[in-house]
DSSP file (Angstrom, degrees, kcal/mol; ACC not computed):
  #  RESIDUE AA STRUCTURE BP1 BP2  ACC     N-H-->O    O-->H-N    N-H-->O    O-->H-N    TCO  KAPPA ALPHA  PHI   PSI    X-CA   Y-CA   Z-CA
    1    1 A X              0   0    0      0, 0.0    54,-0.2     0, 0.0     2,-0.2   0.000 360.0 360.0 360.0 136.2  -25.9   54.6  234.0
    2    2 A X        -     0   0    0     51,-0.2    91,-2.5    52,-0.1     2,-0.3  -0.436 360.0-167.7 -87.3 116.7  -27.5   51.6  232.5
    3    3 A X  E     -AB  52  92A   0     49,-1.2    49,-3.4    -2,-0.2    51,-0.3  -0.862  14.0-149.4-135.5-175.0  -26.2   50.8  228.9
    4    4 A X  E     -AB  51  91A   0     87,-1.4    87,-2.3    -2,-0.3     2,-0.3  -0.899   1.9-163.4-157.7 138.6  -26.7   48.7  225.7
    5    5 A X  E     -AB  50  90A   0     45,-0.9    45,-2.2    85,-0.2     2,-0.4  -0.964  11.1-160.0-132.3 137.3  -24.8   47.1  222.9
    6    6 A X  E     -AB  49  89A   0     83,-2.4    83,-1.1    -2,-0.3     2,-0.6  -0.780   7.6-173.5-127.3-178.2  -26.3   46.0  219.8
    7    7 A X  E     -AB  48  88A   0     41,-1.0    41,-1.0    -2,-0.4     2,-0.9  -0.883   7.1-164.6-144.6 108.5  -24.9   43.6  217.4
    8    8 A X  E     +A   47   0A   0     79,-1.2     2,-0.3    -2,-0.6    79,-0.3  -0.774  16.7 168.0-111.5 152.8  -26.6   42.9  213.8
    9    9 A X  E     -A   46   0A   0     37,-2.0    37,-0.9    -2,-0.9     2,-0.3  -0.907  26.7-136.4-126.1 155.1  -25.7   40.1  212.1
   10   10 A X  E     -AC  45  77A   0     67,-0.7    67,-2.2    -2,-0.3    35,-0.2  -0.950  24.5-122.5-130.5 163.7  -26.9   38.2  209.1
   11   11 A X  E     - C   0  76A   0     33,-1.1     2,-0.7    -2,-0.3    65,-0.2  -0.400  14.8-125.0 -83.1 142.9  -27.2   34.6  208.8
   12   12 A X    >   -     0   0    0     63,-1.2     3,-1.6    -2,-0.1     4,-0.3  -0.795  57.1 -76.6 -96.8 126.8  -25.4   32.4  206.1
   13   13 A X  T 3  S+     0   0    0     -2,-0.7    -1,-0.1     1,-0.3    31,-0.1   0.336 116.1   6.1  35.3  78.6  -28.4   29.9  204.1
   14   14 A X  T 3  S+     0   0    0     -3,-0.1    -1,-0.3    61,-0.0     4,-0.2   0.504 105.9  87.4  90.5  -5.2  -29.3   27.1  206.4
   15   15 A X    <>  +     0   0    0     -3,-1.6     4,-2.8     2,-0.1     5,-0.3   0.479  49.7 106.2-116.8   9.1  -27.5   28.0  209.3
   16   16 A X  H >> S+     0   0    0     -4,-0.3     4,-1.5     2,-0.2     3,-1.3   0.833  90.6  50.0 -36.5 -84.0  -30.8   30.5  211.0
   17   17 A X  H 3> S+     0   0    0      1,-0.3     4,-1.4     2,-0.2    -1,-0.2   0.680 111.6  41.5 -27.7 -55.7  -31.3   27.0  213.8
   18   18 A X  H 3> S+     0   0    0     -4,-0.2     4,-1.1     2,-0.2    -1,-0.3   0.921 114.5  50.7 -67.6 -40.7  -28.0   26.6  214.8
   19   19 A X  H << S+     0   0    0     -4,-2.8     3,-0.4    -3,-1.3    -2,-0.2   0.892 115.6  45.8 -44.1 -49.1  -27.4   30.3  215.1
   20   20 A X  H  X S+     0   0    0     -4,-1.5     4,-2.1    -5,-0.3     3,-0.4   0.657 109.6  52.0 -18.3 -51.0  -30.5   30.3  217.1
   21   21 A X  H  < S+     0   0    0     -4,-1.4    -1,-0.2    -5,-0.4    -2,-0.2   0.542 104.9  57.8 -98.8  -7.8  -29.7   27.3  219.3
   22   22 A X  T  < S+     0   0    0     -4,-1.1    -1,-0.2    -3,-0.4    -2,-0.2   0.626 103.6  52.4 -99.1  -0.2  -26.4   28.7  220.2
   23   23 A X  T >4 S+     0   0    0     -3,-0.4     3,-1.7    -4,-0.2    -2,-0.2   0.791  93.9  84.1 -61.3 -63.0  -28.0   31.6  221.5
   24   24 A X  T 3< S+     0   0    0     -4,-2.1     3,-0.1     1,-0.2    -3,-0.0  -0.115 101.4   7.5 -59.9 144.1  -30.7   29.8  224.0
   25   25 A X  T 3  S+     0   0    0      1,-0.2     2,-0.8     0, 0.0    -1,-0.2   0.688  92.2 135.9  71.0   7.9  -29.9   28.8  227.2
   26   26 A X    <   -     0   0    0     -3,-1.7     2,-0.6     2,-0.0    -1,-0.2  -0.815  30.0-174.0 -94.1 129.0  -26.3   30.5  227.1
   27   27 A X        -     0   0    0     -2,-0.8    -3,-0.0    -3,-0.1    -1,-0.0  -0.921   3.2-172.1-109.0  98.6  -25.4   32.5  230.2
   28   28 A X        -     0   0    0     -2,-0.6    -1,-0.1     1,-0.1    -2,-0.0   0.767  20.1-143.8 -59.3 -28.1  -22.4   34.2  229.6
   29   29 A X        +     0   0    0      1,-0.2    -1,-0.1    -3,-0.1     3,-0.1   0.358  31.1 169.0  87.9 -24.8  -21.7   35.4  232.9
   30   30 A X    >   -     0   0    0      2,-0.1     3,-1.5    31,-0.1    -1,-0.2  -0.183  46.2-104.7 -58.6 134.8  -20.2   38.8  232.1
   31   31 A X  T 3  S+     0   0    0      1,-0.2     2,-1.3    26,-0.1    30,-0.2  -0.186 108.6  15.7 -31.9 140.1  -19.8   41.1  235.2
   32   32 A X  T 3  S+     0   0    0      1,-0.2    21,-0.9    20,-0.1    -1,-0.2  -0.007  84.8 140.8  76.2 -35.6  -22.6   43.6  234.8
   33   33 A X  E <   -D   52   0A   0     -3,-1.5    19,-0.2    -2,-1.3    -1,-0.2  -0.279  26.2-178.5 -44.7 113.4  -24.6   41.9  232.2
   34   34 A X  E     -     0   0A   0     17,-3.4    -1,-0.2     1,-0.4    18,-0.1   0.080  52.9 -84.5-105.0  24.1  -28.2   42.4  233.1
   35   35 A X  E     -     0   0A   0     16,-0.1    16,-1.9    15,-0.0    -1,-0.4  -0.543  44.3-140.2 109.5-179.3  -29.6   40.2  230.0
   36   36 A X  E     -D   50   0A   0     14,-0.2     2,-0.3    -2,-0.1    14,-0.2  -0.985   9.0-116.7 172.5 172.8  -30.4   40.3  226.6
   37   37 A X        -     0   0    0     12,-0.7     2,-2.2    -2,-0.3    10,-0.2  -0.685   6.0-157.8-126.9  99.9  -32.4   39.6  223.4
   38   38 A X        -     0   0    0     -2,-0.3     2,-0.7    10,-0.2    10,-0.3  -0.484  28.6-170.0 -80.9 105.5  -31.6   37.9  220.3
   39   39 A X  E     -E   47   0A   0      8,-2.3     8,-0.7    -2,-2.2    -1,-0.1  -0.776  18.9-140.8-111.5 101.8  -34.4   39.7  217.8
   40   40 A X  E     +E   46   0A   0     -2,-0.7     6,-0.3     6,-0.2     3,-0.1  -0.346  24.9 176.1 -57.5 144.1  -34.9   38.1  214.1
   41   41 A X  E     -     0   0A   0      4,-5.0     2,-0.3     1,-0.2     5,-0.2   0.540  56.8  -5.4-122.6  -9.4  -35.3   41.4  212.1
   42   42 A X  E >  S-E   45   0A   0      3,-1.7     3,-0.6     0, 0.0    -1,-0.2  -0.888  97.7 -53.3-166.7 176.5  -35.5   39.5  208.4
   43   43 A X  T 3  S-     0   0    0     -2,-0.3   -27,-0.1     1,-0.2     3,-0.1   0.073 135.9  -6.4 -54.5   2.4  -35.3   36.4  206.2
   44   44 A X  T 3  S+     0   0    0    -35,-0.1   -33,-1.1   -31,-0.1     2,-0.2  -0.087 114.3 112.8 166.5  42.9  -31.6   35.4  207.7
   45   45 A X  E <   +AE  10  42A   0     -3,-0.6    -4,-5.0   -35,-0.2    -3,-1.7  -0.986  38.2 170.8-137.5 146.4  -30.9   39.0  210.0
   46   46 A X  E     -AE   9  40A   0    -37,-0.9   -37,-2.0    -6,-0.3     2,-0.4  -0.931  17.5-131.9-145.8 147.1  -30.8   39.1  213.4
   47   47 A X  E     -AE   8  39A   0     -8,-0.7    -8,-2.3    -2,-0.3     2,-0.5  -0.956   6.3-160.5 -92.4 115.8  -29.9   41.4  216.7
   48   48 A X  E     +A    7   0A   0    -41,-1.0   -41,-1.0    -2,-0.4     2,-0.7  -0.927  16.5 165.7 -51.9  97.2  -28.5   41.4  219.2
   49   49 A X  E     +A    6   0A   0     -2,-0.5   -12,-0.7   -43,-0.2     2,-0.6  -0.725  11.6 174.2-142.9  90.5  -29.4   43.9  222.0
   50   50 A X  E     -AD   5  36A   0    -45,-2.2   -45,-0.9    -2,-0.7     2,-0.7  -0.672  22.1-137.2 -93.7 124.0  -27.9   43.2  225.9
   51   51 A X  E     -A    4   0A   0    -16,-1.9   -17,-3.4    -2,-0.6     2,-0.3  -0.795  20.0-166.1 -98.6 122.8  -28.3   45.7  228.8
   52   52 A X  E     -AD   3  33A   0    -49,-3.4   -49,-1.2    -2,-0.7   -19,-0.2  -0.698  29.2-123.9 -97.9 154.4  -25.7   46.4  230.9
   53   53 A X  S    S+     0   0    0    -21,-0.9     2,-0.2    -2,-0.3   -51,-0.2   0.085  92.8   1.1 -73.7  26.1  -25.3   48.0  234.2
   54   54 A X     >  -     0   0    0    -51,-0.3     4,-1.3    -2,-0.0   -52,-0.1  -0.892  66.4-114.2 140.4 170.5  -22.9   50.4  233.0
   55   55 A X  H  > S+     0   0    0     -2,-0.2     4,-1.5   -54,-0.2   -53,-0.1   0.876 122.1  51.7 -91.7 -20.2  -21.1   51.5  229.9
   56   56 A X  H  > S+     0   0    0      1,-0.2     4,-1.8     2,-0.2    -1,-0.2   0.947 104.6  51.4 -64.5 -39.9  -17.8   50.2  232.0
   57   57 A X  H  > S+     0   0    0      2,-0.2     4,-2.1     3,-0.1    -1,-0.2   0.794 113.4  46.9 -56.0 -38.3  -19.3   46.6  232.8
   58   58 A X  H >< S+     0   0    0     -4,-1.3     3,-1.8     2,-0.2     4,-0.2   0.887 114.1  55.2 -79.8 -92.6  -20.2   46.4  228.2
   59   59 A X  H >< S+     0   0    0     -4,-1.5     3,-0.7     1,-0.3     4,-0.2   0.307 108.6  44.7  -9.3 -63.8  -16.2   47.8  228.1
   60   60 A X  H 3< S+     0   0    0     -4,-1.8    -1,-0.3     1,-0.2    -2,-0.2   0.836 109.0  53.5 -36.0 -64.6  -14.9   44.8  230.1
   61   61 A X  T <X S+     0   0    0     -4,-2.1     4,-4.0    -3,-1.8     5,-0.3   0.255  75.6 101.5 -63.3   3.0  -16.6   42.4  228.6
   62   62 A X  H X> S+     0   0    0     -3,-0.7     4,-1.0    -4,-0.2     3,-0.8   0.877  86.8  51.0 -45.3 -92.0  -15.5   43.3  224.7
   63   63 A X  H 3> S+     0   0    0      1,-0.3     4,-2.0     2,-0.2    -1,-0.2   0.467 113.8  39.2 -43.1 -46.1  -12.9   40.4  224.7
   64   64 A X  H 3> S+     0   0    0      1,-0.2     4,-1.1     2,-0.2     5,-0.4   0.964 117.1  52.4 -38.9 -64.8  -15.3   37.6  226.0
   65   65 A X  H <X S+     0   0    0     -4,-4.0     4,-2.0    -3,-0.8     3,-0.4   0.888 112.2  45.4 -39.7 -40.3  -18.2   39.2  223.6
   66   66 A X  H >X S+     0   0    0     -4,-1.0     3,-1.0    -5,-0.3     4,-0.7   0.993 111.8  55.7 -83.7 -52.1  -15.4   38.9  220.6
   67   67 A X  H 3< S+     0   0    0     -4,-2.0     4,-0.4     2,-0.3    -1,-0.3   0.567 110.1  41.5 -31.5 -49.8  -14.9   35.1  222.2
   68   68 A X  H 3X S+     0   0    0     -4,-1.1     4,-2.2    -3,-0.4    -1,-0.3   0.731 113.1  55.5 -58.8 -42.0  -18.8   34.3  221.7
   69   69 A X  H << S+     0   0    0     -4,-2.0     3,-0.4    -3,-1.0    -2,-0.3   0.899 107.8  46.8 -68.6 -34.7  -18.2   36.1  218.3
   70   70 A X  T  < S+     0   0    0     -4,-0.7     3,-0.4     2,-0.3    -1,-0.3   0.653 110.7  50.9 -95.5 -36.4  -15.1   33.4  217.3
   71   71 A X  T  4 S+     0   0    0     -4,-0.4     3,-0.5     1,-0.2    -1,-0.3   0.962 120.5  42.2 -82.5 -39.3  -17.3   30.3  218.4
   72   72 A X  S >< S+     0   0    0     -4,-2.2     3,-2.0    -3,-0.4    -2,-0.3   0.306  84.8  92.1-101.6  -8.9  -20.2   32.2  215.8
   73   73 A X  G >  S+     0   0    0     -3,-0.4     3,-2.5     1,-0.2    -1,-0.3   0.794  70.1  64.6 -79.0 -15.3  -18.4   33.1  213.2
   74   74 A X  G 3  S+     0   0    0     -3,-0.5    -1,-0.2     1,-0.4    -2,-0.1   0.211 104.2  48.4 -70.6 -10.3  -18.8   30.0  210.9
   75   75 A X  G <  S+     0   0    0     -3,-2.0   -63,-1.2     2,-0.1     2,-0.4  -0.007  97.2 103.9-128.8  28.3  -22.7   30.5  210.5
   76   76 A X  E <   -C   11   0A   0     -3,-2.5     2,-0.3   -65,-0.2   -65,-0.2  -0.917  58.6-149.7-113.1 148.3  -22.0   34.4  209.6
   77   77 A X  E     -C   10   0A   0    -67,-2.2   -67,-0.7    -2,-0.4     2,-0.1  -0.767  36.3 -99.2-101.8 151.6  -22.1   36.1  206.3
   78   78 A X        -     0   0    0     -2,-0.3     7,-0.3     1,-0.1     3,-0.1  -0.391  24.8-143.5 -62.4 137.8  -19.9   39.2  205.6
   79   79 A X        -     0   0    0      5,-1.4     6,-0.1     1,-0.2    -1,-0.1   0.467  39.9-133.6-134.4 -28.4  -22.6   42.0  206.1
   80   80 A X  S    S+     0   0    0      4,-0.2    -1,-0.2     1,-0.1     4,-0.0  -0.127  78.3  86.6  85.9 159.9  -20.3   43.8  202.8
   81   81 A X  S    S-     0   0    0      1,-0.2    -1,-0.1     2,-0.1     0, 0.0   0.616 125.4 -69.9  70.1  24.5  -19.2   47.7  203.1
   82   82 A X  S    S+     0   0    0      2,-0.0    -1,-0.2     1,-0.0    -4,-0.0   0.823 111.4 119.6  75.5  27.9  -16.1   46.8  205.0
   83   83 A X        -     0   0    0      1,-0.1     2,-0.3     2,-0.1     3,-0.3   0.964  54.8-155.0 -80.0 -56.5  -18.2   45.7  207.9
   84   84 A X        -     0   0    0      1,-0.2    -5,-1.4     3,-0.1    -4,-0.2  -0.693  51.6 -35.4  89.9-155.4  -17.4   42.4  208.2
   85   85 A X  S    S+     0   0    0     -2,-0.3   -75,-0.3    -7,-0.3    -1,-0.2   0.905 124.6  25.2 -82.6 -38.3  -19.8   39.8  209.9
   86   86 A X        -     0   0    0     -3,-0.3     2,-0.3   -77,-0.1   -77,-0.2  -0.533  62.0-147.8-121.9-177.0  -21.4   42.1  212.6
   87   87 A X        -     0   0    0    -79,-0.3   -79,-1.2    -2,-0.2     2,-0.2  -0.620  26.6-165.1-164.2  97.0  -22.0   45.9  213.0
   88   88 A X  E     +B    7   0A   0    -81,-0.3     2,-0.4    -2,-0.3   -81,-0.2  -0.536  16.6 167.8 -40.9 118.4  -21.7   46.7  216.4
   89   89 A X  E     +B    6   0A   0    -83,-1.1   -83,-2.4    -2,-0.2     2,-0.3  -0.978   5.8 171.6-130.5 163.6  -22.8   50.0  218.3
   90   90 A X  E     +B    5   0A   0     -2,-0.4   -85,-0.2   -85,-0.2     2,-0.2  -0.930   7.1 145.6-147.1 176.6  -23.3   51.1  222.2
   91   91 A X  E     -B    4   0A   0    -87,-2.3   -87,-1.4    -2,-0.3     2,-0.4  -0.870  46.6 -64.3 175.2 179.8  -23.9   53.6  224.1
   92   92 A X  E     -B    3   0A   0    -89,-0.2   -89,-0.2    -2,-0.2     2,-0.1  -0.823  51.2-111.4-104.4 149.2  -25.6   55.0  227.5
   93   93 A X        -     0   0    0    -91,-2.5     3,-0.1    -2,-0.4    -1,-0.1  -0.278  31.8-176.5 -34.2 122.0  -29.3   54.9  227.8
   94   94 A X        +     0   0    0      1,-0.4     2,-0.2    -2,-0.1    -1,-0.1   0.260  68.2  17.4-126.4  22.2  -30.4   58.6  227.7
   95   95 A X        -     0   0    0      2,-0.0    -1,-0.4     0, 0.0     2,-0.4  -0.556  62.1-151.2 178.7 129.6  -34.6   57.9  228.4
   96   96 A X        -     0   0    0     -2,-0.2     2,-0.4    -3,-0.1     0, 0.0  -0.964  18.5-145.8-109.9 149.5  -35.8   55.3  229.5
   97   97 A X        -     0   0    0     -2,-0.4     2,-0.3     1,-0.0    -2,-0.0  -0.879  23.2-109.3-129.7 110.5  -39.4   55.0  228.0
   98   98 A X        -     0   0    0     -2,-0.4    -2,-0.0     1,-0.1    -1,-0.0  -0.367  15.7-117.4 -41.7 108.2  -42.1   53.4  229.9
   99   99 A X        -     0   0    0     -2,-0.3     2,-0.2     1,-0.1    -1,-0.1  -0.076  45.8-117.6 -82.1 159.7  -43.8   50.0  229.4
  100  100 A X        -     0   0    0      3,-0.0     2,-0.2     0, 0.0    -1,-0.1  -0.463  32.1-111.3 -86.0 148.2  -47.8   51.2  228.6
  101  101 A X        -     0   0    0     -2,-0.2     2,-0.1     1,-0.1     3,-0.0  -0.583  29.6-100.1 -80.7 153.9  -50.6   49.9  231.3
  102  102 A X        -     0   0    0     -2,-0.2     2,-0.4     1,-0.1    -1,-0.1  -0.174  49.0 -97.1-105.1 148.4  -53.0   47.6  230.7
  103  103 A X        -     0   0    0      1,-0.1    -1,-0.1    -2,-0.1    -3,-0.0  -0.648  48.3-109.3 -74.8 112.7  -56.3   49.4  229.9
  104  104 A X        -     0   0    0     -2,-0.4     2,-0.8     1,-0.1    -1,-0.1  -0.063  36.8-118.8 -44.5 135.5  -58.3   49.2  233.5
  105  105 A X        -     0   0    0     -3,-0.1     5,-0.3     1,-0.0    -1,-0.1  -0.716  25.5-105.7-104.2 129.3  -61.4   46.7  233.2
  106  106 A X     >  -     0   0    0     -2,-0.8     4,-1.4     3,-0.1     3,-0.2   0.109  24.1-129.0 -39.8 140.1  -65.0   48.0  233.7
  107  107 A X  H >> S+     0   0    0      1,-0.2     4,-1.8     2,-0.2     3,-1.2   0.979 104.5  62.6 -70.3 -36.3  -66.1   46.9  236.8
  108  108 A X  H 3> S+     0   0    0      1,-0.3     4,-2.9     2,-0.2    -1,-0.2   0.852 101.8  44.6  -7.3 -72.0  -69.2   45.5  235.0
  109  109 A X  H 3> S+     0   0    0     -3,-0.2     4,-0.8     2,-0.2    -1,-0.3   0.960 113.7  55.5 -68.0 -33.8  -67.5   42.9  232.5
  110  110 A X  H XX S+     0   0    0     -4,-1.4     3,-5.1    -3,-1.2     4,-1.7   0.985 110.0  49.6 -71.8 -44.4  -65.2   41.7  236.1
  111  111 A X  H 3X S+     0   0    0     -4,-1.8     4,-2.7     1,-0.3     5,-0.2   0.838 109.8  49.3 -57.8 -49.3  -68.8   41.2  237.8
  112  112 A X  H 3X S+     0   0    0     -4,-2.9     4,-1.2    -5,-0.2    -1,-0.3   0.629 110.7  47.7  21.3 -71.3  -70.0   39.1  234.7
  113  113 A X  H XX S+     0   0    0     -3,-5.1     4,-0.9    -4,-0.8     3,-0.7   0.967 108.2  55.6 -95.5 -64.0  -66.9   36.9  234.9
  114  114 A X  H 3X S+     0   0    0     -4,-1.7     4,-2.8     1,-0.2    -1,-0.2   0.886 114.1  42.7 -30.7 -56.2  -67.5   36.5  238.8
  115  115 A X  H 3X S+     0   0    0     -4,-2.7     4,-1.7     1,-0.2    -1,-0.2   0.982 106.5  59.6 -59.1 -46.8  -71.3   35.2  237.9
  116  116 A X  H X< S+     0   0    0     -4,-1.2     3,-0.9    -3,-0.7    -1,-0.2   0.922 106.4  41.6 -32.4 -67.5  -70.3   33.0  235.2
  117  117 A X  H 3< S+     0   0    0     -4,-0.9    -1,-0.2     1,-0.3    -2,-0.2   0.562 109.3  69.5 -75.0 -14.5  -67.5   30.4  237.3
  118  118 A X  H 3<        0   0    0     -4,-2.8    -1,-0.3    -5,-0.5    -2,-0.2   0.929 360.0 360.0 -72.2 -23.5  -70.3   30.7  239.8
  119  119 A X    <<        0   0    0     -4,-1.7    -1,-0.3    -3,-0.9    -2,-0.2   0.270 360.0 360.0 -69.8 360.0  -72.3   28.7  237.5
């Protein structure tokens, strides 16, 4: 069953780019890993949200993930409540929610477009 870990973070003052840039272009490799999303949510907070192909494949991969977390920690601020720099959850997918279809186009406006580039 296909699952997700999400990671929030916030950024310390100046360091959003390099946090950023150590994101892109990284392939981690973890067994299972089917990708993932770095999503700014605020002024210096950010997400993390990777799908995995199982909730064992996210399990496995903790120590590497903490590994990632040890090259990162240097541009994270303490998130306060005894959190520490991230607050972590996962779990299994339990709906998966469809993406919506594109509204069908009248055939009218396609015949239009056709006459137009004939011109």
């Amino acid at each position: 069953m296909t699952a997700f870990n999400i990671v929030r973070f916030r950024v310390k003052p100046g360091h959003e780019a390099q946090f950023i840039a150590a994101h892109r272009g990284r392939s981690p490799g973890f067994k299972g890993f089917r990708g993932g999303h770095l999503v700014r949510t605020g002024e210096r907070t950010f997400c993390m949200v990777g799908e995995w192909a199982n909730f064992k494949s996210l399990a496995n991969a903790r120590p590497l993930m903490i590994g990632i977390l040890d090259e990162l920690r240097g541009h994270l601020e303490d998130l306060g409540g005894g959190l520490g720099v991230t607050d972590p959850v996962s779990g299994e997918s339990v709906a998966n929610l469809p993406a919506t279809k594109p509204a069908a186009r009248k055939r009218g406006a396609a015949r239009k477009a056709k006459r137009k580039k004939r011109r």
